[in-house]
C-alpha positions in Angstrom: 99.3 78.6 101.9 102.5 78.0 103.9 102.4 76.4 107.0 101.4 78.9 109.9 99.8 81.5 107.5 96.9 83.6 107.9 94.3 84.7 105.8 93.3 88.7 106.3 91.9 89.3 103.2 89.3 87.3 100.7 86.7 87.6 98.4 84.0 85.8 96.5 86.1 85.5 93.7 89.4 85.3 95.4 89.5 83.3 98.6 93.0 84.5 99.5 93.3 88.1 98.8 96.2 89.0 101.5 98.3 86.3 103.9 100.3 87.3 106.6 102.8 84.7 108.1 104.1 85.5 111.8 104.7 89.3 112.1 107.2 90.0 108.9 105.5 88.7 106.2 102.5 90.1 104.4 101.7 88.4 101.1 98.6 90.4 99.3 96.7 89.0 95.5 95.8 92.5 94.6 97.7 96.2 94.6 97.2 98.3 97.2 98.9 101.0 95.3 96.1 101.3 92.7 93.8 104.4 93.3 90.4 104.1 92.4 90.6 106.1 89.3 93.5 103.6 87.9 91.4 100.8 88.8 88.1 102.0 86.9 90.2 102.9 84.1 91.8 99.3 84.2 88.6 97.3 84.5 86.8 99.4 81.5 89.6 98.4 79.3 89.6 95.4 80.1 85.8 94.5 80.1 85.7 91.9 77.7 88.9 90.2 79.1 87.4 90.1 82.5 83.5 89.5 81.8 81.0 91.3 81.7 79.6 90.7 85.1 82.4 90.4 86.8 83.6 93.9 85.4 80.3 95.3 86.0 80.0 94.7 89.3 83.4 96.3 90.0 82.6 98.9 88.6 79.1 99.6 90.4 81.3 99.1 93.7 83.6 101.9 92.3 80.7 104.1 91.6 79.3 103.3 95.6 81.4 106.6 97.3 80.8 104.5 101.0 82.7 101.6 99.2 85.7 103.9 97.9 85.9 106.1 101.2 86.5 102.6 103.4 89.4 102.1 101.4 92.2 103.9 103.5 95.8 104.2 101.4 97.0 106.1 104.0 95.9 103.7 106.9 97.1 100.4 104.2 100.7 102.5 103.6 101.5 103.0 107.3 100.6 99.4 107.9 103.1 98.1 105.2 105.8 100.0 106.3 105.4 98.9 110.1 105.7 95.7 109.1 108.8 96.3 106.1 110.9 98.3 109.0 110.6 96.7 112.1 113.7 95.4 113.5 
């Protein structure tokens, strides 16, 4: 991490998911733009590549509708663009 970062997002598999670095820079691992639907569709093909459980356990947190309802676009999309347009 550059000096002065942040961690805001990790994971068990990923221990620096999102940075952010004073208030104009936001660095993020994964992509915020994917909908759930594209991600399923994504991790099925890609089973093998990924493994097995790994893949798996994505996809049982895909199928959890409490786990796909806290993911907030809109709220995520707001927050980008805050921090892409301020002065």
């Amino acid at each position: 991490l550059p000096d002065g970062a942040t961690v805001i997002a990790r994971s068990s598999h990923c221990p620096v998911a999102a940075y952010s670095l004073g208030d104009r820079v936001v660095a993020v691992q994964a992509h915020p733009e994917f909908t759930p639907a594209l991600t399923r569709d994504l991790i099925t093909v890609r089973h093998d590549l990924i493994g097995a459980d790994v893949a798996d356990a994505a996809l049982d947190l895909l199928r959890d509708a409490k786990a796909v309802d806290a993911i907030d676009g809109v709220a995520l999309a707001r927050w980008f663009t805050a921090v892409l347009t301020q002065p």
